[in-house]
mmCIF file as gemmi writes it, N, C-alpha and C atoms, coordinates in Angstrom:
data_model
loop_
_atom_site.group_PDB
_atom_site.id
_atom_site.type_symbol
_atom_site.label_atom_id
_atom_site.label_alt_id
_atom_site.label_comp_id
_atom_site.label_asym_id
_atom_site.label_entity_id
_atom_site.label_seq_id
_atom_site.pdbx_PDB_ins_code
_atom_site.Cartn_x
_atom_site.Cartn_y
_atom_site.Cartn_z
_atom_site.occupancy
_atom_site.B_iso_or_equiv
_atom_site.pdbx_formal_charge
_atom_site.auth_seq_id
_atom_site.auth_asym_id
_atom_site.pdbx_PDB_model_num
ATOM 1 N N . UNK Axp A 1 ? -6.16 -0.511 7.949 1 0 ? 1 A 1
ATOM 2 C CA . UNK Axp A 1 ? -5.434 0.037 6.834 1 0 ? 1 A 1
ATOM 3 C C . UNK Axp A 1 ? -4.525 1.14 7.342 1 0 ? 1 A 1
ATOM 4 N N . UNK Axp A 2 ? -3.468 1.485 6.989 1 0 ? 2 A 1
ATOM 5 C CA . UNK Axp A 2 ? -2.493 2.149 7.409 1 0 ? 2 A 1
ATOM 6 C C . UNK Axp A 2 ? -2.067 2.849 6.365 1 0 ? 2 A 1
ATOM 7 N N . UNK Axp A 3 ? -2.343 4.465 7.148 1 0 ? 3 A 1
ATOM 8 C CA . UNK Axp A 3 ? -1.925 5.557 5.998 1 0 ? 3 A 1
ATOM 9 C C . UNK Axp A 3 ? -0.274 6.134 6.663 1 0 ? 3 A 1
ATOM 10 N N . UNK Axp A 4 ? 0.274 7.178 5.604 1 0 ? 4 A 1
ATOM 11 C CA . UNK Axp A 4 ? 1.308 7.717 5.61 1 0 ? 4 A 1
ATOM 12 C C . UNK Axp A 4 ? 1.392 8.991 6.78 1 0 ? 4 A 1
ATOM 13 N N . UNK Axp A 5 ? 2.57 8.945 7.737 1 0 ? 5 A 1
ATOM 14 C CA . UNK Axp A 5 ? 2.297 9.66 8.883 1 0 ? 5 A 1
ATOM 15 C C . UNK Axp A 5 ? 2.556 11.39 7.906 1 0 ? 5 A 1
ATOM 16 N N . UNK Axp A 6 ? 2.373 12.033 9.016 1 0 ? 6 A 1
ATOM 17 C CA . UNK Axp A 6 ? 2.32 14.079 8.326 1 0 ? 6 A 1
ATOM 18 C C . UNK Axp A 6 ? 3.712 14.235 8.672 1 0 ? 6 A 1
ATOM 19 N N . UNK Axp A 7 ? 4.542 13.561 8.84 1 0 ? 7 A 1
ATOM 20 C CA . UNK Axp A 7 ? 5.897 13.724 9.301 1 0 ? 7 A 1
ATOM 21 C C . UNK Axp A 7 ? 6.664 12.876 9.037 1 0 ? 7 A 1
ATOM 22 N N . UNK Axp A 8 ? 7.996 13.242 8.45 1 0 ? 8 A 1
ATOM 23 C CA . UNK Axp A 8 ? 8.955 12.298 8.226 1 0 ? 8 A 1
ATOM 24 C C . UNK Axp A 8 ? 9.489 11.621 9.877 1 0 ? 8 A 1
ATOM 25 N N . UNK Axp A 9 ? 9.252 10.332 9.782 1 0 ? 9 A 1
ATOM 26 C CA . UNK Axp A 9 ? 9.434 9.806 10.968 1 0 ? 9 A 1
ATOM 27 C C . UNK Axp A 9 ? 11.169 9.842 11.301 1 0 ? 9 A 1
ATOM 28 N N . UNK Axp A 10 ? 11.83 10.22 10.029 1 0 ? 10 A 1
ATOM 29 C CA . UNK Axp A 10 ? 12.937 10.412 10.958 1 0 ? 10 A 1
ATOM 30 C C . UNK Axp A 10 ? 13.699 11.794 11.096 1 0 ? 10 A 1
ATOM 31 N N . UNK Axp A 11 ? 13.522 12.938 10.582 1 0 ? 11 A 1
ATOM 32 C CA . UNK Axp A 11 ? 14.024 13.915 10.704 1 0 ? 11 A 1
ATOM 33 C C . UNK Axp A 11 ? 12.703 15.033 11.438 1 0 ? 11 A 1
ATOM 34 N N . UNK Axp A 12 ? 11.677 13.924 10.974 1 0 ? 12 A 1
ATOM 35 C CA . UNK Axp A 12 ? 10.376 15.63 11.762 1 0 ? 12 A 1
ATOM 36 C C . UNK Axp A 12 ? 9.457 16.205 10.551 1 0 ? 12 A 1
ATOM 37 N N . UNK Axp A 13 ? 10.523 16.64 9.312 1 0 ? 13 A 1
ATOM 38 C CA . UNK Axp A 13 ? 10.476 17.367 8.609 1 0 ? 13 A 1
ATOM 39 C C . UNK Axp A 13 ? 8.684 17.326 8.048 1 0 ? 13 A 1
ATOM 40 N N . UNK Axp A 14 ? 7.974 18.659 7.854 1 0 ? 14 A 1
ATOM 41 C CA . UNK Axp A 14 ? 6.369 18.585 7.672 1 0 ? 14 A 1
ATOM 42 C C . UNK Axp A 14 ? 6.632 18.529 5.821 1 0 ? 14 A 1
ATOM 43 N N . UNK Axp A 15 ? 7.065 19.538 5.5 1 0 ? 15 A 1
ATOM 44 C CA . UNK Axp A 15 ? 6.874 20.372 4.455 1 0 ? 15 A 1
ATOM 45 C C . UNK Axp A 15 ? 6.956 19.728 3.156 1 0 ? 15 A 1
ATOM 46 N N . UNK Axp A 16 ? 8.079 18.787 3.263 1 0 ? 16 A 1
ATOM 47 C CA . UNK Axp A 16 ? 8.752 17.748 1.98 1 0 ? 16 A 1
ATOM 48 C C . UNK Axp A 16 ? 8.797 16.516 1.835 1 0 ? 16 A 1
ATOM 49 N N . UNK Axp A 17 ? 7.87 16.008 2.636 1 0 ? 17 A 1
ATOM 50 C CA . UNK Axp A 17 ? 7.143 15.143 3.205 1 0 ? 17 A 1
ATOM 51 C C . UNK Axp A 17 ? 6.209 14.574 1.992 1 0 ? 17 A 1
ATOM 52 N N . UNK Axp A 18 ? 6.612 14.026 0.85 1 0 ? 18 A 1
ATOM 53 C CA . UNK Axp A 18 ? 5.612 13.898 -0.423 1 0 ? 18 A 1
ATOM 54 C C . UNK Axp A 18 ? 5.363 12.098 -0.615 1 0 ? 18 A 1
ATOM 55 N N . UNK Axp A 19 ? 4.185 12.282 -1.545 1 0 ? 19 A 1
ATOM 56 C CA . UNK Axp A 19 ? 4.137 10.594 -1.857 1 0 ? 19 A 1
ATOM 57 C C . UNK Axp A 19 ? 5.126 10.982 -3.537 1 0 ? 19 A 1
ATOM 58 N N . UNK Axp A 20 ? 5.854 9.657 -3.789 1 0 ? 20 A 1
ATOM 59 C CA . UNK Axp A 20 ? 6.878 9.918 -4.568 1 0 ? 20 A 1
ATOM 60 C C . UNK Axp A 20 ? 5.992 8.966 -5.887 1 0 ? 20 A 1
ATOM 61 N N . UNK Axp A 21 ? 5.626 7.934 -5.557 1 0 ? 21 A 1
ATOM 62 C CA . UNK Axp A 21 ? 4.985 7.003 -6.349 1 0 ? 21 A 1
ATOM 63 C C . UNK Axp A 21 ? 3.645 5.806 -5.838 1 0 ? 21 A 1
ATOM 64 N N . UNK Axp A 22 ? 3.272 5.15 -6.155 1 0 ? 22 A 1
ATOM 65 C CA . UNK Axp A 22 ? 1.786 4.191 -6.289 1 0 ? 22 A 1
ATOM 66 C C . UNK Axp A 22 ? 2.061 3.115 -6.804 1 0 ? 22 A 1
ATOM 67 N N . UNK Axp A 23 ? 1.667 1.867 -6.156 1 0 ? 23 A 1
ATOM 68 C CA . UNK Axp A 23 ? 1.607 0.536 -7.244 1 0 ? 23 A 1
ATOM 69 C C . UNK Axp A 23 ? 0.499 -0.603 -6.101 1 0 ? 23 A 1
ATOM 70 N N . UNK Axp A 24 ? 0.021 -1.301 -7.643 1 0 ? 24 A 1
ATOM 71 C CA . UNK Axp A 24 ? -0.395 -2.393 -6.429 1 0 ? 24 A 1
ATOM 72 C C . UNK Axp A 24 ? 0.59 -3.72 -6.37 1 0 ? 24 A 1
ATOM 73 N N . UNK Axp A 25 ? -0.085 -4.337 -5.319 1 0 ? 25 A 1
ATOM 74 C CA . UNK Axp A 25 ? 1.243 -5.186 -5.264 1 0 ? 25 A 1
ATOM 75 C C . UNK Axp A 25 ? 0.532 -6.659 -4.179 1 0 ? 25 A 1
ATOM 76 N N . UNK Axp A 26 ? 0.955 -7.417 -4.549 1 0 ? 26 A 1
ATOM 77 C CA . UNK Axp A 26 ? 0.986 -8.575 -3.766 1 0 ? 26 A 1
ATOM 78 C C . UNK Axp A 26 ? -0.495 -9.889 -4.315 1 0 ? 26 A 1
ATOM 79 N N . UNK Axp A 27 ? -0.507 -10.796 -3.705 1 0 ? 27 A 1
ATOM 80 C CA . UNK Axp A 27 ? -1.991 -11.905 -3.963 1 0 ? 27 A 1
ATOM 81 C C . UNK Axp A 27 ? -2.406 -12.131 -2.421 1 0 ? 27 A 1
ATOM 82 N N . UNK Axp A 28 ? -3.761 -11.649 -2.515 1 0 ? 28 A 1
ATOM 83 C CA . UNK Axp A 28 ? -4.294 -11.964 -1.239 1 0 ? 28 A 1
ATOM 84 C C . UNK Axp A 28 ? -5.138 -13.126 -0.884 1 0 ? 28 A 1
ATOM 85 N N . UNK Axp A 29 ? -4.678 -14.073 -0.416 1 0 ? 29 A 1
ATOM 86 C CA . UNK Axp A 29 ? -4.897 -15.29 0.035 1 0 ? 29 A 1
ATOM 87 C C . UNK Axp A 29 ? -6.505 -15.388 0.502 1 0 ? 29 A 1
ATOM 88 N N . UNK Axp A 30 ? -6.658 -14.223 1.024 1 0 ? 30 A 1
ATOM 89 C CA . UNK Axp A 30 ? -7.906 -14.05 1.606 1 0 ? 30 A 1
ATOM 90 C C . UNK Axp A 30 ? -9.306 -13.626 1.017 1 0 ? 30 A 1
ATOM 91 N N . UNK Axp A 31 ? -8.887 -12.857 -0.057 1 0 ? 31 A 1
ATOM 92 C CA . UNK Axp A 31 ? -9.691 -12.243 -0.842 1 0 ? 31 A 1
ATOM 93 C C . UNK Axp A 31 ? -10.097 -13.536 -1.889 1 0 ? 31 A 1
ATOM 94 N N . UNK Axp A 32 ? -9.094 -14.158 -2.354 1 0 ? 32 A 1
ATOM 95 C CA . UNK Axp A 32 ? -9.178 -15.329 -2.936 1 0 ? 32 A 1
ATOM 96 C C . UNK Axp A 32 ? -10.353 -16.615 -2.353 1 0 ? 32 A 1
ATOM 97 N N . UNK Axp A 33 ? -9.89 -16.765 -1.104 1 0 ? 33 A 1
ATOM 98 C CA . UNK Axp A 33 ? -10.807 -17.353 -0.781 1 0 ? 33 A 1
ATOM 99 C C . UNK Axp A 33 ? -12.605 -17.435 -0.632 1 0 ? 33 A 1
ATOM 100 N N . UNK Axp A 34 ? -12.182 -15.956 -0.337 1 0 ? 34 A 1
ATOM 101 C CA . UNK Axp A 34 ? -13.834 -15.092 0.315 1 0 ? 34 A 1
ATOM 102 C C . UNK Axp A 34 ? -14.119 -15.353 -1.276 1 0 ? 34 A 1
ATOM 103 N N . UNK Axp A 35 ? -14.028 -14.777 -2.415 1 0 ? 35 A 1
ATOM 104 C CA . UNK Axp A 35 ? -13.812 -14.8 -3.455 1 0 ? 35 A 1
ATOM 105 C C . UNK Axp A 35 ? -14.419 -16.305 -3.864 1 0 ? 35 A 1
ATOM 106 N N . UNK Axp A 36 ? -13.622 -17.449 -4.421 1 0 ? 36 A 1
ATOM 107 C CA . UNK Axp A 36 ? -14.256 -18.713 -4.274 1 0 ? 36 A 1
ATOM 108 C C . UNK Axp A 36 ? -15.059 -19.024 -3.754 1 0 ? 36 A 1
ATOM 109 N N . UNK Axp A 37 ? -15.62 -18.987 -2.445 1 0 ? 37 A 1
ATOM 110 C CA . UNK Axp A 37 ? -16.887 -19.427 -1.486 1 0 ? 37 A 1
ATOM 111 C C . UNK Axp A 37 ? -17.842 -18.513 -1.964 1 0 ? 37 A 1
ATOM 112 N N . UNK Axp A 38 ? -18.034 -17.525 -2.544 1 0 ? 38 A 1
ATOM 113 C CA . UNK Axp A 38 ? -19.124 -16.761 -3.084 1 0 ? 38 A 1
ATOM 114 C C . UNK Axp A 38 ? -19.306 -17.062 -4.392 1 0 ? 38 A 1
ATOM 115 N N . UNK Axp A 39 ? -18.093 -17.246 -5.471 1 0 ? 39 A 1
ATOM 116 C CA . UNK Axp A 39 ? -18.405 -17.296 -7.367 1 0 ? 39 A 1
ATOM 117 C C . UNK Axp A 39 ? -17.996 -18.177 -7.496 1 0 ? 39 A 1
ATOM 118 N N . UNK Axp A 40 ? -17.268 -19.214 -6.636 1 0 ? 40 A 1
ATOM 119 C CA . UNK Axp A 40 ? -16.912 -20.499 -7.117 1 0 ? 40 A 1
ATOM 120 C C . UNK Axp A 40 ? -15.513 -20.183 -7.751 1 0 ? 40 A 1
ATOM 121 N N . UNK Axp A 41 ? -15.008 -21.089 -8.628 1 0 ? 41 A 1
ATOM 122 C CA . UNK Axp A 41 ? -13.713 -21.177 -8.806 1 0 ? 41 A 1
ATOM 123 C C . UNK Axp A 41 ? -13.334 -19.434 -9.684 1 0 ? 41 A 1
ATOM 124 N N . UNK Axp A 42 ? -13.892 -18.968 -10.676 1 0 ? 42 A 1
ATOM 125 C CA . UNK Axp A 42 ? -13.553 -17.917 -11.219 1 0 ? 42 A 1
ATOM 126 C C . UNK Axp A 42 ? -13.693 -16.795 -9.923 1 0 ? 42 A 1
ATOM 127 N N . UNK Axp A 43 ? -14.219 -16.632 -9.533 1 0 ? 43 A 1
ATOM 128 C CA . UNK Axp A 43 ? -13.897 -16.046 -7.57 1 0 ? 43 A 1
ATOM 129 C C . UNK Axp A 43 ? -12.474 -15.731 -6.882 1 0 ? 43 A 1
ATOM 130 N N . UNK Axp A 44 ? -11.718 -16.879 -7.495 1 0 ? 44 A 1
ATOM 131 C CA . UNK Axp A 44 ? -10.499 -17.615 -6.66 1 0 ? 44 A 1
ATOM 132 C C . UNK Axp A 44 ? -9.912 -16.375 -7.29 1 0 ? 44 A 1
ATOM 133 N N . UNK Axp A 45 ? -10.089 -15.437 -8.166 1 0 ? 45 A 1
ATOM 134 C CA . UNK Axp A 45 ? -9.058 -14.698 -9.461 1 0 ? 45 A 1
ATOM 135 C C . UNK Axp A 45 ? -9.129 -13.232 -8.819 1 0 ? 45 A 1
ATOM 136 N N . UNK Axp A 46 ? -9.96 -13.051 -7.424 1 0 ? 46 A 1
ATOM 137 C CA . UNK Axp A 46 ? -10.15 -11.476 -6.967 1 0 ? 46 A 1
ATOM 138 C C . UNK Axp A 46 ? -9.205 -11.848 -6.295 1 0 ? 46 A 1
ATOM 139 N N . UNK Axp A 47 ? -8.444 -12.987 -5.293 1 0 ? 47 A 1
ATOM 140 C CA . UNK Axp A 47 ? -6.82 -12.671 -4.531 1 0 ? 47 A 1
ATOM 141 C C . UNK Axp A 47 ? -5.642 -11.969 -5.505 1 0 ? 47 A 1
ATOM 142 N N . UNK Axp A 48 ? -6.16 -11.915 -6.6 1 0 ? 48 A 1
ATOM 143 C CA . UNK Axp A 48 ? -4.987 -11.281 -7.697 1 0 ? 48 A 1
ATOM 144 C C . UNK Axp A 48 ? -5.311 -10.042 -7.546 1 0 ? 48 A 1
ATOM 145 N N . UNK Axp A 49 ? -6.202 -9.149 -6.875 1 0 ? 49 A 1
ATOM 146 C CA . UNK Axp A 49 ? -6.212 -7.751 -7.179 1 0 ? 49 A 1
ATOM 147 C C . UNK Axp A 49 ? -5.864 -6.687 -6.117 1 0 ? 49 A 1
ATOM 148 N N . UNK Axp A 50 ? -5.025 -7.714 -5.069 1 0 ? 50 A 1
ATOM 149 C CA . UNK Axp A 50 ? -3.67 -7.36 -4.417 1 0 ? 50 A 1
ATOM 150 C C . UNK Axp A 50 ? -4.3 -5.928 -3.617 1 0 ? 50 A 1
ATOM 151 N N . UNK Axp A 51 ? -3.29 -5.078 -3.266 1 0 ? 51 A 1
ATOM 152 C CA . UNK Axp A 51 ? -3.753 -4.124 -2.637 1 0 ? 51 A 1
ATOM 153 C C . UNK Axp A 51 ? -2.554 -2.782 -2.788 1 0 ? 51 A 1
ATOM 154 N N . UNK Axp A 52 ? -2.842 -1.798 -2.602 1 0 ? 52 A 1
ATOM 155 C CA . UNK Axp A 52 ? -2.869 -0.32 -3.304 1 0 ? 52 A 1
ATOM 156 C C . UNK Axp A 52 ? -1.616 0.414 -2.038 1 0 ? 52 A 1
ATOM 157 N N . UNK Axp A 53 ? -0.049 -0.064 -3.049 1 0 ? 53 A 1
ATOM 158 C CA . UNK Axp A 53 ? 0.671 0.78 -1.925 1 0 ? 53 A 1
ATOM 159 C C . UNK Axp A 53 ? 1.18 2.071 -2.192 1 0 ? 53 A 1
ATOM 160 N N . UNK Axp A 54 ? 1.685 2.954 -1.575 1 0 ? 54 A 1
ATOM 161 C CA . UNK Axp A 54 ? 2.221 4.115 -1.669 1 0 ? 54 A 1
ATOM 162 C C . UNK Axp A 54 ? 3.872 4.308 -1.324 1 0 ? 54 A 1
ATOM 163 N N . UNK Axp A 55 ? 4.363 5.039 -2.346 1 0 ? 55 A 1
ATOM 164 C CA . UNK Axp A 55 ? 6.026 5.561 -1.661 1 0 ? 55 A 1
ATOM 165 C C . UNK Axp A 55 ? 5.726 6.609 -1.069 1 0 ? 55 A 1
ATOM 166 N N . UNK Axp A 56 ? 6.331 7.162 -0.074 1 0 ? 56 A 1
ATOM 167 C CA . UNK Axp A 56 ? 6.342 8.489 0.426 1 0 ? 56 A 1
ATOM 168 C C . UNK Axp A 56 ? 8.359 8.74 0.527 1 0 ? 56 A 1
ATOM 169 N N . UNK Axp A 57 ? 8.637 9.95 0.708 1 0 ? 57 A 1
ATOM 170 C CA . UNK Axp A 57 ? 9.97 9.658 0.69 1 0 ? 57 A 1
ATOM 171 C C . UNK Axp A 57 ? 10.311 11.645 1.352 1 0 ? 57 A 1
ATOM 172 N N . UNK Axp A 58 ? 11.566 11.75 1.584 1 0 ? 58 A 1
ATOM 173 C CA . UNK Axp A 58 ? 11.038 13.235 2.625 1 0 ? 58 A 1
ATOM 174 C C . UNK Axp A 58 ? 12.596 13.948 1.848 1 0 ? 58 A 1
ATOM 175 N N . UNK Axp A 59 ? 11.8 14.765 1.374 1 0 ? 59 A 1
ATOM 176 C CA . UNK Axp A 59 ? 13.222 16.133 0.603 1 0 ? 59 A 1
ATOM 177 C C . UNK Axp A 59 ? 14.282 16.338 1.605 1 0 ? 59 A 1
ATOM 178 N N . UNK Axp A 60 ? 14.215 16.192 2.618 1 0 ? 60 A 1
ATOM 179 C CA . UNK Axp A 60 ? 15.49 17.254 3.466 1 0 ? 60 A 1
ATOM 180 C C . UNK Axp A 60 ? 16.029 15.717 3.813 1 0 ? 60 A 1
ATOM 181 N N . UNK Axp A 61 ? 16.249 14.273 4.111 1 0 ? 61 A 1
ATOM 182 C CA . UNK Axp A 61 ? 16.623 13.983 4.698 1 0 ? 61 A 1
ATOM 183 C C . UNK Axp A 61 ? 16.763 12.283 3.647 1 0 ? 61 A 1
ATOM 184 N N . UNK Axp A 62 ? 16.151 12.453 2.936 1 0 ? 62 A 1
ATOM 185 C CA . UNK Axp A 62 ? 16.084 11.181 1.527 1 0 ? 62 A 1
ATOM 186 C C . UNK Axp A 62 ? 14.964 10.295 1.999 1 0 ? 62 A 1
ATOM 187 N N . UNK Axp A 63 ? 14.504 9.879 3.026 1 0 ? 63 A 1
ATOM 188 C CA . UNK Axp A 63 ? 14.178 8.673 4.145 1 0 ? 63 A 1
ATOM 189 C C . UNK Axp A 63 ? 12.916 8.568 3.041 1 0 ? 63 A 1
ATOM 190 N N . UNK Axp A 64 ? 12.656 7.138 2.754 1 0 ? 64 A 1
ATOM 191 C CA . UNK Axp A 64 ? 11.558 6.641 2.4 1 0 ? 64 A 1
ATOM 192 C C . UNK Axp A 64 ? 11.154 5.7 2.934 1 0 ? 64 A 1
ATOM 193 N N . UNK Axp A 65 ? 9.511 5.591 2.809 1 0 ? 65 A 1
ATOM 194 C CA . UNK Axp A 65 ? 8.813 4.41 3.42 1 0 ? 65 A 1
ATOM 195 C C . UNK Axp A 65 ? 7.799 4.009 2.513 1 0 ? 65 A 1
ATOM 196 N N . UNK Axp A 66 ? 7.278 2.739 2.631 1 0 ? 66 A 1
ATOM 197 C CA . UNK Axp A 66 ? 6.191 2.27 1.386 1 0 ? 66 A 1
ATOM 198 C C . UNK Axp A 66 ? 5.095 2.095 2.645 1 0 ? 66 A 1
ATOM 199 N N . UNK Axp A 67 ? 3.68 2.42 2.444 1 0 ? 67 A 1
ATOM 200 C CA . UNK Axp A 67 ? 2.841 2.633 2.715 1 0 ? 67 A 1
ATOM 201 C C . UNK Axp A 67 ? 1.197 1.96 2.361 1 0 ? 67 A 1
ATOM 202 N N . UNK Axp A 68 ? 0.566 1.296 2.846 1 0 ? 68 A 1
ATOM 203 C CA . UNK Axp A 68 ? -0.808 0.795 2.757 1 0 ? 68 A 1
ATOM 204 C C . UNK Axp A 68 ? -1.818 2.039 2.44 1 0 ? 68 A 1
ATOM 205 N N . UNK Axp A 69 ? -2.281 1.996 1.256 1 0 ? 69 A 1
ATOM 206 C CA . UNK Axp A 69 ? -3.429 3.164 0.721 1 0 ? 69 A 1
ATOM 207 C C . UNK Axp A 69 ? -3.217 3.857 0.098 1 0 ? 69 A 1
């Protein structure tokens, strides 16, 4: 899992360095599966509960990145 670095990766900057927003997002193929082989077909419906990203975005320099966690 991959978190948000303490530094804007392109100017440096520590200070303004914020998470801007949150969403989840995507179907995981995998979870789905693992999912089915354990509850059977209603199982198949946990690849829908995707996974938990982050904006981060940096005051002095605009630069944003979307982020895992």
């Amino acid at each position: 899992m991959g978190y948000a670095p303490l530094r804007c990766p392109r100017c440096g900057e520590i200070t303004l360095w914020k998470k801007s927003d949150s969403s989840y997002k995507g179907f995981s193929v995998g979870k789905a599966i693992v999912g089915s082989s354990i509850f059977g077909p209603l199982g198949a419906s946990a690849g829908a509960l995707g996974k938990r990203k982050s904006r981060y975005r940096c005051g002095k320099c605009g630069y944003s990145e979307e982020f895992d966690g």
